[in-house]
C-alpha positions, 0 to 999 in steps of 0.5 A: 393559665390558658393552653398554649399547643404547637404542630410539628409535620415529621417527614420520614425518607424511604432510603431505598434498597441496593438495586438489583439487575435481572434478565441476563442469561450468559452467554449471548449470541451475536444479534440477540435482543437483550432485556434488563430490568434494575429494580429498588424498593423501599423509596420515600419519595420514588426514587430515580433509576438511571442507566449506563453503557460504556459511561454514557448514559442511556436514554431510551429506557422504561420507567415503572413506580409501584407504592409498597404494601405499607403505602408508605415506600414506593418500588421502582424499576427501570427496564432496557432493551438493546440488540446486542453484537460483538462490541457489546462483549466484555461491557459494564452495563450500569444501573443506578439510582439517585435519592436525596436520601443517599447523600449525593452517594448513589448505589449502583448495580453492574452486569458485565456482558458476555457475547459469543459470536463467529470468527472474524478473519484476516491474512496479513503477509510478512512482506507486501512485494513477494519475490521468487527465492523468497521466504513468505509468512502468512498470518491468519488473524483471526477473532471470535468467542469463543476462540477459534482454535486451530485454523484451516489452510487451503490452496486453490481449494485443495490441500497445500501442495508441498507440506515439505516447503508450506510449513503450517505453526499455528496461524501461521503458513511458513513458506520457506522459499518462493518460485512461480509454482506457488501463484494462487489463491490462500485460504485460511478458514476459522470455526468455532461454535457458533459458525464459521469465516475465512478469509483469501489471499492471492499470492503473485511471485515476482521475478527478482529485479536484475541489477544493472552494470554500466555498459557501453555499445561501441557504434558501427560504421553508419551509427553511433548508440550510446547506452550508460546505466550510472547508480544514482547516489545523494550524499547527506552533506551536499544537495547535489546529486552526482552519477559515478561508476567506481572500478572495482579494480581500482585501489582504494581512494583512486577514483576510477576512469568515466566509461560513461564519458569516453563512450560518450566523447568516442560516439561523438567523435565516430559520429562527426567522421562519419558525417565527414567521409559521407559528405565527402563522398556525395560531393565527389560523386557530383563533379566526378567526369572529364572537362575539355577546354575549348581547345581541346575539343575536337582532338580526342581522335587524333592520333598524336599530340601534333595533329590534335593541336592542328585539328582542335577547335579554337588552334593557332592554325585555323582560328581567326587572328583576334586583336584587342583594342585598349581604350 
């Protein structure tokens, strides 16, 4: 019988090493480059190396593949390179590498980066109105690696200067009450080992508010000046916004008298007689003087009422008989 053969291609997969992540010293100062370098070996066909960041993948990296000393398997290695700064401490940095040897399963190397760098710093004030007779707090946030740790309060350059009433806890500047002495400039200074910050804070001290009562100015002689200060108060069930001023001495659910009324209604009426009496008065000053009649002139000499009736101008004696005709 004749032979009959048959071939057969076998291919062997390289399932590749556990990756291994190189370069990182700790710690890292703020601003230093950083080089990484996963590598794998022992990959039939090279395997693929790919890099991760806070899960996103990083795309600008080098990419080197070595055939092992057998010529069967390959090494590979995948190098990044990044400037680190403080957001970078505490991060996972990823490294990992596919092969259709691994089952869709891929192995993964992981370096959690560790970076120092100087203090951030920031006062932030209990209450963002000061007011004189007032307790103020002012907290000095302040971050850095490693932690800084205490915290340095300054005034205007110097010491504070009055450690009985500044009270420092800490972070913390505790002071107990506000007067005008306190305005100025609080500075708050942080240092750890790799340098140091500070922050300034510019306290101003403001008058506390008066609180103002309903007056009432009674108007003079020539005017009339009503001031009236009423509290304004909404009332949730209605949506009118009504002025009232209660008497204190009033019993409770008696509604007290309206100063802010009568003063206004007295000005009015103190206003109006005024302008009455003075109007009065420059029209009397107009026709003030003495009328004479026609027959009465001429007889302001006469020494007795007779003669002036004989000497008048227009008398019975010497003026002309007037007739009058009807028609």
């Amino acid at each position: 019988m004749p032979v009959k053969t048959s071939k057969a291609y076998l291919t062997v997969l390289g399932v590749p090493d556990k990756p291994q992540i190189s370069g990182f010293s700790s710690p890292v100062m703020e601003g230093d480059l950083m080089q990484l370098t996963c590598k794998t070996s022992g990959s039939k066909p090279a395997a693929d190396i790919r890099w991760f960041k806070n899960d996103k993948e990083i795309k600008d990296v080098k990419y080197l593949k070595e055939e092992d000393a057998n010529r069967k398997t390959f090494t590979v290695s995948s190098t990044l390179d990044f400037r680190v700064d403080r957001s970078d401490d505490g991060v996972a940095v990823i490294c990992r590498v596919d092969h259709e040897s691994l089952n869709a399963t891929p192995q993964v190397a992981m370096q959690v980066l560790e970076i120092h760098y100087t203090p951030s710093v920031k006062i932030i004030p209990s209450t963002p109105f000061p007011q004189e007779g007032q307790p103020l707090i002012l907290t000095c946030e302040s971050k850095g690696k490693p932690l800084p740790e205490p915290v340095l309060w300054t005034k205007d350059g110097g010491e504070l200067p009055d450690p009985d009433r500044m009270v420092v806890s800490g972070r913390e500047l505790n002071i107990l009450f506000l007067n005008k002495t306190d305005n100025g400039t609080y500075r708050c200074e942080a240092t750890n080992t790799i340098g140091q910050s500070s922050a300034e804070y510019v306290l101003i001290v403001h008058d506390v508010p008066n609180t103002l009562l309903p007056t009432t100015i009674i108007p003079s002689l020539t005017t009339a000046t009503v001031t009236t200060t009423v509290a304004i108060t909404t009332s949730p069930t209605t949506s009118a916004t009504t002025s009232s001023v209660r008497d204190p001495n009033a019993l409770a659910g008696q509604t007290g008298p309206d100063h802010a009324l009568i003063g206004g209604i007295v000005a009015v009426v103190v206003f109006v007689t005024l302008c009455s009496i003075f109007l009065l008065g420059r029209y009397l000053a107009r026709h003030k003087g003495t009328y004479l009649t026609n027959e009465a002139k001429g007889a302001e000499d006469a020494p007795d009422a007779d003669t002036a009736i004989i000497n008048a101008e227009g008398s019975q004696v010497n003026a002309e008989e007037k007739k009058e005709y009807f028609i």
